[in-house]
N, C-alpha and C positions, 0 to 999 in steps of 0.2 A: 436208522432213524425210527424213532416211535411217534407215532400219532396222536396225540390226545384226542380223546373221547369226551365229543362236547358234550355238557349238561340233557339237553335234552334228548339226543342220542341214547345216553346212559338210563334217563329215564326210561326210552321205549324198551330197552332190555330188562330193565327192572322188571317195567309190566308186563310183557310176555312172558318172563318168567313164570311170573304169579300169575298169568291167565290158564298157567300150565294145573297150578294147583299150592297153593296158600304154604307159605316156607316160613321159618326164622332166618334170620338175619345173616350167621353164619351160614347155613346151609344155602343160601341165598347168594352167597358172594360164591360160597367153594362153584356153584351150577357156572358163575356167569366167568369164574376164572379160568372154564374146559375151552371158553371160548376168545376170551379177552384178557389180556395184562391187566387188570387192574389189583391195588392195594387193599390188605382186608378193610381196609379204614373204609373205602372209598363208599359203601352201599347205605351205610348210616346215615350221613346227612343226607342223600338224597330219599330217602327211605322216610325220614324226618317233615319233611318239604312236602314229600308225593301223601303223608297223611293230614297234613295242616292244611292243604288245599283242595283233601279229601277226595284224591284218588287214591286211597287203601284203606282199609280197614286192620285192626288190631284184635286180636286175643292173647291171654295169656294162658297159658299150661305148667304145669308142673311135669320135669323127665328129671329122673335119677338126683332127686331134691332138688333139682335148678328149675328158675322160671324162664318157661320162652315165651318169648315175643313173637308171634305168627302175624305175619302178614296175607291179605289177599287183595283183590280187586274191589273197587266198588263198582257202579254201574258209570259214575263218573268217568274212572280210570280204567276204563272197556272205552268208553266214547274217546277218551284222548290217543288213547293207544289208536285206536282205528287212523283218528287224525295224523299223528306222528308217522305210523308205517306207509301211509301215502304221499306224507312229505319229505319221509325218508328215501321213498323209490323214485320218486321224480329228482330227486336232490341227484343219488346215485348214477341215474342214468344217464346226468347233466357232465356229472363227474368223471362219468364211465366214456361218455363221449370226446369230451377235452382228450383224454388219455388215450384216445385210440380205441379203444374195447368193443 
């Protein structure tokens, strides 16, 4: 059985990701597929969402004639991330509890 990875879960790995240091989009999903199943599809819509409610910021680049789309943090998307990984570990340990752990 696999899990789904709720929304906002997905999000907190998004931004640690990028708190890491500012990626494009593929290079973005290949990081977060060493750790998790998810579909290349998967980081664009939320990637879409996390910049309309401005936690990321965007640049564009030119590599090998193509244009990337770089993503990073704002200061916003530092403050929620904090938020999310706290209510991720109290979640966990609730979780962790139930299960014996």
């Amino acid at each position: 059985m696999t899990i789904k990875v709720p929304n906002r879960v997905l999000e907190a790995v998004v931004l640690a990701s990028l708190n890491q240091e500012p990626l494009y989009g593929y290079a973005l999903t290949k990081k977060i597929q060493r750790q998790l199943p998810i579909s290349d599809s998967t980081t664009y819509p939320v990637l879409r969402r996390m910049e309309q409610a401005g936690l990321v910021a965007t640049h564009s680049a030119v590599y090998a004639e193509r244009i990337r789309k770089y993503y990073r943090l704002t200061d916003e998307g530092k403050a929620y991330l904090i938020e999310v990984e706290r209510d991720w570990r109290t979640f966990a340990s609730q979780v962790n509890g139930l299960l014996g752990e």
